[in-house]
N, C-alpha and C positions, 0 to 999 in steps of 0.2 A: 041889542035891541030886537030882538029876532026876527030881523031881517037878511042875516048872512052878508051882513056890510059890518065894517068898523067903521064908525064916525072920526072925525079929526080929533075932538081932544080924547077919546079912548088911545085913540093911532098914537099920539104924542106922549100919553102915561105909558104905554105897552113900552115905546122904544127907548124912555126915560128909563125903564126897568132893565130894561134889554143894555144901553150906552150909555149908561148915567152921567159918564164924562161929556158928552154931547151938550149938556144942557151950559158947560162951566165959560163956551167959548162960544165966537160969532162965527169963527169957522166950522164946529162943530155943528150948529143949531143949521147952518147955511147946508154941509153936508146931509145933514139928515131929512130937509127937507126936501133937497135935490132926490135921495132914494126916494122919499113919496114919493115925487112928480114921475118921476120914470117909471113908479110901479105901477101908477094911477092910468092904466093903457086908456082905458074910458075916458078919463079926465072930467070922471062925476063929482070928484071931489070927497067920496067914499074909498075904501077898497074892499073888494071883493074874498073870496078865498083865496081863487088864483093868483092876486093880484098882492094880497098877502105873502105868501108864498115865496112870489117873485121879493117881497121886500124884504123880506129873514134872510132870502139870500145873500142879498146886498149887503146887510147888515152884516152877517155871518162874513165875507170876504172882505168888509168895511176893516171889521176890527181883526181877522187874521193877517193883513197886511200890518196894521198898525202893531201887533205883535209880533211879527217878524222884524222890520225895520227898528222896533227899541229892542229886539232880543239883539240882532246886528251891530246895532250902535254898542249895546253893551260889550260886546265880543272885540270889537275895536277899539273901545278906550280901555277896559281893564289888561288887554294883552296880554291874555291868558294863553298858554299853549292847547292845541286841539287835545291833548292826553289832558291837559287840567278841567278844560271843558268838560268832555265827557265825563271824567271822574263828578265834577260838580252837577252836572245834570244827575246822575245818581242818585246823589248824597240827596240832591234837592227834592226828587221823587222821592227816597224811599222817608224823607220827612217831612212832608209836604202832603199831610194825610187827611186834609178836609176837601170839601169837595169843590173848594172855590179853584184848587189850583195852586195856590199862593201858599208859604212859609208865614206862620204863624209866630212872633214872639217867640212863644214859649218853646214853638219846635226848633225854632232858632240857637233858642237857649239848649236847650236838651241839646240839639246835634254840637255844638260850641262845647258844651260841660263833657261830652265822651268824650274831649281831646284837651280840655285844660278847666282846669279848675278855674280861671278868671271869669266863668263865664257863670260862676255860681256866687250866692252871699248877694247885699243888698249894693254892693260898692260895682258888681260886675256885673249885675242886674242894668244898674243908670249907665253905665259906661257900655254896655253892646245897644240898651235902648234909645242912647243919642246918634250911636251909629247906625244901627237901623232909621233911626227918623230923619237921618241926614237924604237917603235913598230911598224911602217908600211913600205914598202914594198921599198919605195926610194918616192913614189908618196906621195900624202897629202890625203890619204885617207887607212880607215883603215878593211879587212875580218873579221869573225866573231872571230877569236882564237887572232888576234891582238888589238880588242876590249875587250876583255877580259882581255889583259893586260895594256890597256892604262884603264880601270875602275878600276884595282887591283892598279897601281900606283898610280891614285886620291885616293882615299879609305886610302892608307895608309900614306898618307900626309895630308888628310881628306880638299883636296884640296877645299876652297870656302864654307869650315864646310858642308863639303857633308855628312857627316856623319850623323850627328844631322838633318838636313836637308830630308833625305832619312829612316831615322827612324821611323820605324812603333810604332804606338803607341799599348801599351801593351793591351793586352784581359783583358776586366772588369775579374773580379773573381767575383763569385755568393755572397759573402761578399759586394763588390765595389757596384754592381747590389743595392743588398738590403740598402744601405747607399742611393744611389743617387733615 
């Protein structure tokens, strides 16, 4: 309104774009309003630049907590080892090429199909896209802690013989060495 304030329902559409999840709960809607008030140093009922500023912050630390605590949780219930972790943090970055961050279906698909073919044809299509909907968000695509568990449930159905498939072959032993 060119006055270098944001009004309240601008302020509530910006952060709706900004936490969308915010809107779906009473604790979230409660949190987000708590960040206003705390930003609002004035307590005009506007916020300023600064004032602004200070509330991206919040926002920003809001939802990097909340990513950390489900990347956590995931890391605890799928009981992965820290060498599988990191492997899959990899795989996840190097397919994970939009710019939301998240694993897409289809890159799902792709990285799935360079290790077995059950992840190709229309039969293995509905079969990884029930498992990814069992773990992601409502959309068809899945954050780092929800790939985690759509990898822990293939794995333990050893979905398309992922297993054998994904199996590193054993270290020669200094014996193996001298044979061959």
């Amino acid at each position: 309104e060119n006055q270098g304030l944001i009004a309240k329902r601008q302020l509530r559409r910006l952060l709706l774009d900004c936490v969308p999840q915010a809107e779906k709960s009473q604790a979230g809607r409660e949190q987000i309003a708590q960040m206003v008030k705390e930003s609002d140093a004035d307590r005009s009922g506007s916020i300023d630049f600064q004032e602004f500023l200070l509330l991206m912050r919040l926002v920003s630390n809001r939802c990097s907590r909340e990513r950390l605590a489900k990347e956590r949780a995931a890391v605890v219930a799928t009981h992965f080892s820290v060498r599988e972790l990191r492997e899959f943090r990899k795989v996840f970055k190097s397919y994970a090429t939009n710019s939301s961050g998240d694993m897409s279906f289809e890159e799902l698909q792709s990285m799935l199909g360079s290790i077995t073919r059950a992840a190709q044809g229309a039969r293995g299509s509905q079969e990884l896209l029930e498992v990814l909907r069992r773990y992601s968000r409502g959309d068809d695509g899945v954050d780092f802690p929800e790939f985690l568990h759509v990898m822990r449930d293939l794995v333990a159905q050893n979905w398309g013989n992922i297993n054998s498939l994904t199996a590193k072959p054993a270290e020669p032993t200094p014996e193996v060495d001298a044979l061959l």
